[in-house]
N, CA, C and O of each residue as an XYZ file, in Angstrom:
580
protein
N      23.103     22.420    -63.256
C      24.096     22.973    -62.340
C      23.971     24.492    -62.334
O      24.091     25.111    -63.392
N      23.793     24.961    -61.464
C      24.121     26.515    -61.090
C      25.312     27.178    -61.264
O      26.319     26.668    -60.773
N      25.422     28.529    -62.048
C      26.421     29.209    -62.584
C      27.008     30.207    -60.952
O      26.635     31.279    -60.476
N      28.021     29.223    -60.536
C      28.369     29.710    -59.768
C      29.544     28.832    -59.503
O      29.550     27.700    -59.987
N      30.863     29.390    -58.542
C      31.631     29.182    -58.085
C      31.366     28.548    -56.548
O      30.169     28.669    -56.286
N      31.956     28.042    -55.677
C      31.697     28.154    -54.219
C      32.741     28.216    -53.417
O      32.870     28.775    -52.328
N      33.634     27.460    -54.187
C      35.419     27.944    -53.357
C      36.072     27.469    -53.962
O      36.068     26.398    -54.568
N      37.174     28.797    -53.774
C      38.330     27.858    -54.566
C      39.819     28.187    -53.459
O      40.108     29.183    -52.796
N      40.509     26.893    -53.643
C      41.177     26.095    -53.275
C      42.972     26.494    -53.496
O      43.501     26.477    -54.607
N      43.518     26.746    -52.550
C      45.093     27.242    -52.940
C      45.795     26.193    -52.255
O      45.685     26.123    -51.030
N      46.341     25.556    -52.741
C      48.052     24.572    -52.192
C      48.758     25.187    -51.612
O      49.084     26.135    -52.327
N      49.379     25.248    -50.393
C      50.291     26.127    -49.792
C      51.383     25.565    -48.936
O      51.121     25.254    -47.774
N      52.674     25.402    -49.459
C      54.094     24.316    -48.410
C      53.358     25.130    -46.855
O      52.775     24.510    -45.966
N      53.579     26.499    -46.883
C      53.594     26.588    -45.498
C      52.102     27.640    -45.267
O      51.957     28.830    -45.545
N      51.270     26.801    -44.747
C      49.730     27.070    -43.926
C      50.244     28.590    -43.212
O      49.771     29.711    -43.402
N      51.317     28.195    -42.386
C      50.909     29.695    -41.309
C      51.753     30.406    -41.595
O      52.033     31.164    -40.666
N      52.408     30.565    -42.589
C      52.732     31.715    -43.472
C      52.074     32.240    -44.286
O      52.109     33.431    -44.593
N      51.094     31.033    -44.927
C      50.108     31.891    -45.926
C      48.876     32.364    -44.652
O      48.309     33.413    -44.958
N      48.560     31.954    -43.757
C      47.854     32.478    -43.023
C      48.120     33.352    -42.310
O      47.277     33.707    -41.486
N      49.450     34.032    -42.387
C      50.229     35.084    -41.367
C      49.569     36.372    -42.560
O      48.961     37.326    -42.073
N      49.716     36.301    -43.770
C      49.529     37.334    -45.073
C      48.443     37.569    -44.809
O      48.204     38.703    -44.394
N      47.275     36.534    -44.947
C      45.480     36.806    -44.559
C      44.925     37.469    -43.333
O      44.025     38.302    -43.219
N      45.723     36.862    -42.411
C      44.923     37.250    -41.494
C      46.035     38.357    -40.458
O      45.407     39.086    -39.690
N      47.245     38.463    -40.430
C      47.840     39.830    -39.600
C      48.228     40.463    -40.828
O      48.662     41.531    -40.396
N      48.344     40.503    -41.962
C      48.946     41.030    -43.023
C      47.943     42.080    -43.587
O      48.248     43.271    -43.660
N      46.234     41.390    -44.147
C      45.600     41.779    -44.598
C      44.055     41.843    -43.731
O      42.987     42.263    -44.177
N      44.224     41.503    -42.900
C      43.166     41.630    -41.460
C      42.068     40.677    -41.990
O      41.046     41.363    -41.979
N      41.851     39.803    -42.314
C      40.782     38.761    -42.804
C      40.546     37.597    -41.603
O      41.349     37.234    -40.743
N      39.649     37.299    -41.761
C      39.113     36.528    -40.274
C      38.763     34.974    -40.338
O      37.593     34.598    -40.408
N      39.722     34.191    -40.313
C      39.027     32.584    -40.976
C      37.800     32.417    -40.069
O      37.278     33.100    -39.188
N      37.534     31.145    -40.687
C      36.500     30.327    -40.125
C      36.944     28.844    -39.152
O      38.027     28.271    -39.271
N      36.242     28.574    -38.552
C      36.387     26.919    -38.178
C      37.086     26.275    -39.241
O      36.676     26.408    -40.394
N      37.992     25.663    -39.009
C      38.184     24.414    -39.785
C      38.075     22.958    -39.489
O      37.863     22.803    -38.286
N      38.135     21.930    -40.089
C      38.215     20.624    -39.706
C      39.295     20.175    -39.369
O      39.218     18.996    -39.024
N      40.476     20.691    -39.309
C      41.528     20.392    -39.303
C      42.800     21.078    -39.803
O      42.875     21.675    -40.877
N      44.190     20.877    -38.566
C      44.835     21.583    -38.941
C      45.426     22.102    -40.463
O      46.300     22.936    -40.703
N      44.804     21.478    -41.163
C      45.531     21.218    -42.924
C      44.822     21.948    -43.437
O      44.988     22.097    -44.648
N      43.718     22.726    -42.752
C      43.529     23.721    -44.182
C      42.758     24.672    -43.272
O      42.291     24.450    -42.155
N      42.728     26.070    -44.200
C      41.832     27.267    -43.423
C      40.935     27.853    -44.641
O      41.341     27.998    -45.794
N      39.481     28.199    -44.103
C      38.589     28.828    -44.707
C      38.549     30.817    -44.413
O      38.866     31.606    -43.522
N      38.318     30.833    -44.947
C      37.873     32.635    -45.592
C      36.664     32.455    -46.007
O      36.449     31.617    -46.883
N      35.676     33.185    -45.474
C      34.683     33.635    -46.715
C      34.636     34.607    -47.334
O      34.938     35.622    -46.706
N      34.262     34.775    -48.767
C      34.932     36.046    -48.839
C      33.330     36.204    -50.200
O      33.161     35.632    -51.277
N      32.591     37.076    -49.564
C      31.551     37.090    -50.041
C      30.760     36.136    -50.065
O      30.602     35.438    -49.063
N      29.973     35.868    -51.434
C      29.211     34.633    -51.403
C      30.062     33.406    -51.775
O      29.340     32.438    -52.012
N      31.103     33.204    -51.872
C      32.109     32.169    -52.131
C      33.208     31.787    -50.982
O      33.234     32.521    -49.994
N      34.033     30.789    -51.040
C      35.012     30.351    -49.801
C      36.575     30.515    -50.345
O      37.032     29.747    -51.192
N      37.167     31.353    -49.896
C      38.589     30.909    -50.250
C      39.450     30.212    -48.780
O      39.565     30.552    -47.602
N      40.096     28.710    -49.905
C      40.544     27.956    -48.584
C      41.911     27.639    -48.934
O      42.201     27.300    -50.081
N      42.678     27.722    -48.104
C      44.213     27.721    -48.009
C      44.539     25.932    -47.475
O      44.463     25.581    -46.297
N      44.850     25.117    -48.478
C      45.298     23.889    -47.934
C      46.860     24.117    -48.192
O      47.554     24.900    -48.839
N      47.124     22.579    -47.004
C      48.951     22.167    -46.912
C      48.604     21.331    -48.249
O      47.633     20.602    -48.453
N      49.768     21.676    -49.164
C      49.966     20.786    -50.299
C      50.168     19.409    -49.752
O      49.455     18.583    -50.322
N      50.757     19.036    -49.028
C      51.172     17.696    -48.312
C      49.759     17.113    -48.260
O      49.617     16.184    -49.056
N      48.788     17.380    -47.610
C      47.247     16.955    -47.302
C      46.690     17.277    -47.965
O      45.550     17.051    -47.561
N      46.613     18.077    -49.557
C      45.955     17.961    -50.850
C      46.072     16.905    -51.271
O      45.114     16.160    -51.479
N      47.334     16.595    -51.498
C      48.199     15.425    -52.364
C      48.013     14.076    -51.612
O      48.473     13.274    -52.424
N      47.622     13.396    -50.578
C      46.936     12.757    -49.903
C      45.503     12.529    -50.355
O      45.008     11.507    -50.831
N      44.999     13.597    -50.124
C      43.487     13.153    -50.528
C      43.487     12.977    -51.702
O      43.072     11.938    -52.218
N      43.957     13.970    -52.346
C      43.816     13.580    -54.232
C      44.111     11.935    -54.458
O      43.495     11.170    -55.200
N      44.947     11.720    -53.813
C      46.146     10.526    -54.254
C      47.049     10.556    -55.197
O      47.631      9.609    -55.725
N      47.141     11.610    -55.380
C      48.572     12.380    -56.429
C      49.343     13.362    -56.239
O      49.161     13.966    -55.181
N      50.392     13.838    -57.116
C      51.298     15.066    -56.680
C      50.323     16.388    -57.120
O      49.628     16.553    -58.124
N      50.497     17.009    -56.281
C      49.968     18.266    -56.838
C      51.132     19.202    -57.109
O      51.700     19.659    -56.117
N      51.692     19.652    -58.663
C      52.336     20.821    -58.957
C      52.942     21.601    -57.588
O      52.193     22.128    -56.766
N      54.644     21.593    -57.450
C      55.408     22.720    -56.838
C      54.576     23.950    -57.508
O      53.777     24.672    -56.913
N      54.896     24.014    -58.700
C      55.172     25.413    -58.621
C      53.597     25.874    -59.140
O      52.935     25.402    -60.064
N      53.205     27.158    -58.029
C      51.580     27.189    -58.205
C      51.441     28.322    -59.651
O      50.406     28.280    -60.316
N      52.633     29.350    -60.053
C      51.998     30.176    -61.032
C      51.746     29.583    -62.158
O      52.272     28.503    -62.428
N      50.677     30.369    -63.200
C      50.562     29.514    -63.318
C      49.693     30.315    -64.610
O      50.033     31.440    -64.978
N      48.582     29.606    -65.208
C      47.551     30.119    -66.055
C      45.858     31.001    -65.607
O      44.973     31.556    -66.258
N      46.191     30.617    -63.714
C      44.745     30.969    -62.734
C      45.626     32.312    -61.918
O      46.823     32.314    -61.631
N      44.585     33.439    -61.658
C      45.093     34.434    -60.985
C      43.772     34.779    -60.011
O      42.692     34.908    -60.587
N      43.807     34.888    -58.978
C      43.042     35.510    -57.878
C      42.903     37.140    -58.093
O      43.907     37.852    -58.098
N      42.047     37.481    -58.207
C      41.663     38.991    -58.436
C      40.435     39.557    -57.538
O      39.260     39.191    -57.561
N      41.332     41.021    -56.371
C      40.662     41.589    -55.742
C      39.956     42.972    -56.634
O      40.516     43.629    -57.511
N      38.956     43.100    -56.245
C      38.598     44.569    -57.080
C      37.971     45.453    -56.101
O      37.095     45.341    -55.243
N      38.715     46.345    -56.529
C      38.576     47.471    -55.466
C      37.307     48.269    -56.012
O      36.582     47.858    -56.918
N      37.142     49.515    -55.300
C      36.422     50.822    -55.484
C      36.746     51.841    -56.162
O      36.062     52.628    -56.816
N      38.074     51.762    -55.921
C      38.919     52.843    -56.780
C      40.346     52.560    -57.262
O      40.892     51.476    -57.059
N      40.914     53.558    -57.895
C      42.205     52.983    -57.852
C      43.289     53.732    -57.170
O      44.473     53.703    -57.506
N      42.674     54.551    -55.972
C      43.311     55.271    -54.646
C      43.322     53.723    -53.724
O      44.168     53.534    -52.850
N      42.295     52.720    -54.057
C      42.146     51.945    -53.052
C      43.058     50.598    -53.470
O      43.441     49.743    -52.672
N      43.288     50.616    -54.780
C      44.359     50.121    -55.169
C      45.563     50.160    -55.200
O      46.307     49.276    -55.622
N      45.848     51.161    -54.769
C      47.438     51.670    -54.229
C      47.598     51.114    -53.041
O      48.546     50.345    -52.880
N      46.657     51.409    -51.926
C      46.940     51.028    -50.614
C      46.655     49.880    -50.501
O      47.226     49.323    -49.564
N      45.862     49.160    -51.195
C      45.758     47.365    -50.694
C      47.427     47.175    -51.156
O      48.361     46.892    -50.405
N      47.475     47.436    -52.691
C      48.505     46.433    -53.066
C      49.831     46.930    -51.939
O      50.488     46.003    -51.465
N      50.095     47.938    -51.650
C      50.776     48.503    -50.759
C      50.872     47.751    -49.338
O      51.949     47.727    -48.742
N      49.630     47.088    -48.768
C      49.549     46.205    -47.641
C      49.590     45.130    -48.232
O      50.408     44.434    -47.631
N      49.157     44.570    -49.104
C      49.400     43.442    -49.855
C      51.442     43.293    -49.741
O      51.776     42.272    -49.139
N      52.612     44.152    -50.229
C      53.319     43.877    -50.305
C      53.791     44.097    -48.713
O      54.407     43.135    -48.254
N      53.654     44.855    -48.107
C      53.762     44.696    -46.912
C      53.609     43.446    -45.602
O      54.228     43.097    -44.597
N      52.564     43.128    -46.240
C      52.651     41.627    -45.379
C      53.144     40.202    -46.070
O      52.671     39.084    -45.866
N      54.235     40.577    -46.948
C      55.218     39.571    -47.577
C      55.021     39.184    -48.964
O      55.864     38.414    -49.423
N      54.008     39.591    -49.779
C      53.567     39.302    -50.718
C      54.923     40.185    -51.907
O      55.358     41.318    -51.702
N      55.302     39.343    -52.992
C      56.112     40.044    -53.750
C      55.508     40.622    -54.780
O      54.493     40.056    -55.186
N      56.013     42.056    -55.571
C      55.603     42.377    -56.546
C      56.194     41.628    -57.664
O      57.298     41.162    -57.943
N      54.550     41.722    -58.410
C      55.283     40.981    -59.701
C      54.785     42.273    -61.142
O      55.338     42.439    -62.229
N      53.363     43.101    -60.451
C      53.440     44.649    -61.279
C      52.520     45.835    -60.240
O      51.378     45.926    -59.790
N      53.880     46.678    -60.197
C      53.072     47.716    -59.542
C      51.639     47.894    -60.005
O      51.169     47.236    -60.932
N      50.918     48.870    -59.278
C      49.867     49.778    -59.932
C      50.080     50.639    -60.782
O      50.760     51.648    -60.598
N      49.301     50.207    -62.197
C      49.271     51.172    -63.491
C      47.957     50.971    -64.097
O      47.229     50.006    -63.866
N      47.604     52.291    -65.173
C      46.694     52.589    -66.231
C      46.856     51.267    -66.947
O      47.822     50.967    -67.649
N      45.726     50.453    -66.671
C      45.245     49.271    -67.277
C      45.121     49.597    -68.681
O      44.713     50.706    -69.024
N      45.505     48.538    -69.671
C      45.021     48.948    -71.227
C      43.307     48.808    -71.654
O      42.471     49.162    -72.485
N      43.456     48.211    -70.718
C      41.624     48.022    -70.404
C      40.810     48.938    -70.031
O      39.660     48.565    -69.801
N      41.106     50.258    -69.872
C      40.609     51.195    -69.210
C      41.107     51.466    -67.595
O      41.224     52.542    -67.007
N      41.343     50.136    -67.127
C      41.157     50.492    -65.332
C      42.381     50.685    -64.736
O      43.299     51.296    -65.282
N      42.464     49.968    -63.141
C      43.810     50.310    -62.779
C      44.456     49.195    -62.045
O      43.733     48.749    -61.154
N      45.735     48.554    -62.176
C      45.540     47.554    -62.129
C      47.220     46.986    -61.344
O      48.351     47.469    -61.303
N      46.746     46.079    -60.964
C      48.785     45.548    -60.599
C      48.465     44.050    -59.788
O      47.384     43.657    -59.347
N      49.640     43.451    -59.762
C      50.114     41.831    -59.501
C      50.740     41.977    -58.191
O      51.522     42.880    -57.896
N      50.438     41.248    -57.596
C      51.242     40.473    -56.571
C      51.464     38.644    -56.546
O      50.568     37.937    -57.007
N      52.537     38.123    -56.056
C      52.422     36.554    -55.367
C      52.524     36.575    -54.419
O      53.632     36.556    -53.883
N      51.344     36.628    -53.734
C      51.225     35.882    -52.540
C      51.853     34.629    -51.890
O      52.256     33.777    -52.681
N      51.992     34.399    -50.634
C      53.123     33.428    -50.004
C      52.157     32.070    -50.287
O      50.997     32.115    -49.879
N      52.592     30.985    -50.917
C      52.397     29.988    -51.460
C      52.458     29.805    -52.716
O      52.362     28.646    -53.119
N      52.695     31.266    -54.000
C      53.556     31.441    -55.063
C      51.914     31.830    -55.887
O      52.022     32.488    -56.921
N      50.873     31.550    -55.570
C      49.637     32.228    -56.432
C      49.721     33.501    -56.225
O      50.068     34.138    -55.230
N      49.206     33.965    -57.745
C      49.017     35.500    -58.044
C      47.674     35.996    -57.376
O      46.850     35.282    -56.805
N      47.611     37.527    -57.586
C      46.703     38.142    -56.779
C      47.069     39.577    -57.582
O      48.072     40.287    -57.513
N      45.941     39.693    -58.306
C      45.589     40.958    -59.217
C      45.026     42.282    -58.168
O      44.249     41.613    -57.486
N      44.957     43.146    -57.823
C      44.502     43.832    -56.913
C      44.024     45.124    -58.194
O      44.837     45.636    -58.964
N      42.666     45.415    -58.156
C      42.494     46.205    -59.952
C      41.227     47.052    -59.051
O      40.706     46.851    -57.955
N      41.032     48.142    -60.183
C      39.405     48.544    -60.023
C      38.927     49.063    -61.870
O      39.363     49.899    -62.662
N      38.212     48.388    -61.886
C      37.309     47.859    -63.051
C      36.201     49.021    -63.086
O      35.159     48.784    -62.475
N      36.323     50.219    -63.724
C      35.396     51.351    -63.824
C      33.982     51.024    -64.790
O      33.017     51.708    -65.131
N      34.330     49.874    -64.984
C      32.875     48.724    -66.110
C      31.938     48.080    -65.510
O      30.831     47.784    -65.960
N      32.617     47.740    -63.933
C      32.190     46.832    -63.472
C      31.838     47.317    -62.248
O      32.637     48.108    -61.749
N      30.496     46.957    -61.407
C      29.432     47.726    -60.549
C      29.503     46.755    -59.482
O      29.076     45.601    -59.515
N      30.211     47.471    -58.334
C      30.014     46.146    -56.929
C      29.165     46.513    -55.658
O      29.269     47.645    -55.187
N      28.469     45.740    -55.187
C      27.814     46.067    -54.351
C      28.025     46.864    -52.923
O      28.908     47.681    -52.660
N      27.169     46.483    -52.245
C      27.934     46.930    -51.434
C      28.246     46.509    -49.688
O      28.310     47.131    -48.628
N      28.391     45.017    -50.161
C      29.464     44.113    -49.923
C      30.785     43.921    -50.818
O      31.805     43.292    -50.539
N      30.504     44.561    -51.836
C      31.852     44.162    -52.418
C      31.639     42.985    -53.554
O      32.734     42.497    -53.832
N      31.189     42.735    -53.862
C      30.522     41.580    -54.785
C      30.700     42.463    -56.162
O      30.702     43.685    -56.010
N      30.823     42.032    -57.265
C      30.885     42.236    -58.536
C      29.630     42.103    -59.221
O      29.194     40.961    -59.075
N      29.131     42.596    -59.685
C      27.432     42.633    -60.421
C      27.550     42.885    -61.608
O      27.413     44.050    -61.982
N      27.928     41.530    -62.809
C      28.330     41.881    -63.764
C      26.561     42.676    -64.784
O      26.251     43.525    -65.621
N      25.958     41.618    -63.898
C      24.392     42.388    -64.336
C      24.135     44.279    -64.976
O      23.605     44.776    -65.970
N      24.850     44.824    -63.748
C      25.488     46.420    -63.176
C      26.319     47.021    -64.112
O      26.581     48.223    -64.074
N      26.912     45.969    -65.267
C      28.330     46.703    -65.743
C      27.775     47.718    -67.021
O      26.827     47.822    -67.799
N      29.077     48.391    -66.654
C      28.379     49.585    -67.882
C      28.767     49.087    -69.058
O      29.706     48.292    -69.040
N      28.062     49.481    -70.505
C      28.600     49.101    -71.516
C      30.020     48.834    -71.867
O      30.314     48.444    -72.997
């Protein structure tokens, strides 16, 4: 198996609310879908896809968890941490709640929380270790000591 991700998958009660945040909130552009029950993003070399919990829990053939926070966090990484002010800043702007401003990471970097509308977190950071292309991709290959 190949060390890689290819998409990952968010439960969401309400689709076009979490799709109101992505795409007029944070200007992101889906893709085709198969159906009204779920929307694709690509977002680099990987897929992030927004399903109705209702039509998860169907296909699974089980309940899938209300409540999404949790032990998994979605993490954007910026360029800087000027560029981290203003995402998380549009980030809360298009409905997303704070859960930690932007601050001096103990890690070195710079860093802060949001929940996004369907209750998953969303780290918005810039990682001065870590070398991204330039697409935006993370190159842990790149990272400095």
């Amino acid at each position: 198996m190949d060390q890689r991700i290819s998409m990952i998958t968010l439960a969401v009660a309400d689709l076009p609310k979490a799709r109101s945040f992505f795409e007029t909130g944070l200007g992101w552009t889906a893709q085709e879908a198969p159906s009204d029950d779920i929307v694709f993003y690509q977002t680099g070399g990987s897929v992030l896809a927004l399903y109705k919990r209702d039509a998860l829990n169907r296909e699974l053939g089980r309940h899938v968890p209300e409540q999404a926070l949790g032990a998994i966090t979605l993490a954007y990484n910026a360029r800087s941490e000027e560029e981290v002010e203003v995402t998380f800043q549009r980030a809360v702007d298009a409905g997303a709640a704070i859960v930690k401003r932007p601050e001096k990471a103990f890690w070195g970097g710079h860093s802060s929380y949001v929940e996004i509308p369907g209750g998953h977190l969303l780290e918005i950071a810039f990682n001065p270790f870590w070398a991204l292309d330039k697409d935006g991709n993370v190159d842990l290959s790149a990272a400095a000591p």
